[in-house]
C-alpha angles and dihedrals in degrees: 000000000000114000114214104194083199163324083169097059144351095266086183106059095044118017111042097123089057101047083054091051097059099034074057091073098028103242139065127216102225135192140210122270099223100012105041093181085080116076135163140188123255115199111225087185106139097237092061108038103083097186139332126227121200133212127202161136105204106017091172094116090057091055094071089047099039094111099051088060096044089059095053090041122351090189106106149163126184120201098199110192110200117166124159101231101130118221103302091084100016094040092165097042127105125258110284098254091046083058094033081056094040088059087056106049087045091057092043091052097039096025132249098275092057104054119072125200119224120202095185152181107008113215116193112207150145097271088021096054131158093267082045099061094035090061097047101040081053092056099045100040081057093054102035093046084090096057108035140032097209146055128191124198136179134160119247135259139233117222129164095260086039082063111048089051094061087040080095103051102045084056082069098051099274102147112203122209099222096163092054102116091068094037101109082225084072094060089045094061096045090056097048088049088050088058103044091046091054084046099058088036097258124142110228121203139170126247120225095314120159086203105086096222088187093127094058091059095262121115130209105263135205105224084194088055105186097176079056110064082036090072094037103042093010084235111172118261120283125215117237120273104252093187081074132105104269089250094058123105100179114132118247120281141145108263113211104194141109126219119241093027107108120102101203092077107203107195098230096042117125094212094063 
């Protein structure tokens, strides 16, 4: 079994003591995401827990307890997502070179191959724009190449909630490109991305994206990479996570978290 610790909430940042907890007595009580009156019981036991990936934005407070979890499972995997919006849309995050350091610490500690960067989402605007991103990816693919052997992207989307939490901020003139995955200047980006990421030996995949940006040089990507931690851990394969969105090509896993429990509050994010 494949732990994912989660695509709901930075588990890392801000709920260390409880996965511990529960990691403590080796199995987790968990409901539910959109009927909560229906919980189950997840066994931590060792033996059962094949590896665990982790998903975050600010994974400091993991450092300090890393050696408590790799007792309990050594096999991990850390999505890292580092973008360089500012506050106006990552209002609880860190300043950019606390987080740009934190990347760095973290590789060195787990090792290059087990940290993923996640460029993602990208959001065109009016102060994000395609230039925007094609100047910032550049910088931070340059700096990260060091510390991490893949990059994931994907658009944003705009769900309801995703809409009312920039409602404030295009009252103030912040102007969304909402059409952006059919402007030919996507494509553009992608494919300069594409580009910058091979230069500096970075694999570059797609998240979850119906578009097949295949064209652009980015595949589409599995976050849940079984064949990967095949090769790193020689796990057996994994079958693909049909709870999933179609487009998704992650590997099957548990995933622990709960919904509206993050604190940094990013603007775009679906799991406001």
């Amino acid at each position: 079994m494949i732990i994912s610790a989660s695509r709901r909430t930075d588990i890392p940042a801000f709920f260390m003591d409880w996965f511990l907890t529960a990691v403590g007595k080796r199995e987790i009580q968990l409901a539910h995401p959109y009927r909560p009156q229906l919980v189950r019981r997840v066994d931590l036991s060792p033996k059962v827990v094949g590896a665990v990936v982790f998903w975050s934005k600010n994974p400091r407070p993991l450092l300090t307890r890393l050696d408590e979890i790799e007792t309990w499972c050594p096999r991990l995997l850390m999505h890292f997502t580092l973008n360089a919006y500012g506050s106006e849309l990552e209002p609880g995050l860190p300043g950019l070179n606390e987080r740009l350091e934190l990347f760095e610490i973290i590789s060195r500690r787990l090792g290059r191959e087990k940290v993923i960067w996640r460029y993602d989402p990208i959001v065109l605007s009016s102060l994000t724009d395609w230039d925007w991103h094609r100047q910032a990816f550049s910088r931070l693919c340059r700096r990260l190449a060091a510390s991490t052997f893949r990059v994931v992207i994907s658009l944003v989307d705009y769900y309801r909630k995703t809409d009312r939490a920039l409602k404030g901020l295009a009252g103030k003139g912040m102007v969304f490109f909402r059409e952006a995955e059919t402007d030919p200047r996507t494509a553009q980006l992608l494919g300069d991305m594409a580009r910058e990421a091979r230069a500096q030996g970075l694999e570059i995949f797609t998240c979850a994206e119906e578009k097949d940006w295949t064209a652009c040089g980015i595949a589409p990507g599995a976050c849940i990479d079984g064949r990967l931690l095949e090769r790193l851990y020689g796990l057996p394969a994994v079958a693909s996570d049909r709870h999933q969105r179609p487009s998704c090509l992650c590997s099957q896993s548990v995933d622990i978290g709960s919904y509206a429990t993050c604190a940094h509050g990013c603007l775009y994010c679906y799991a406001r």
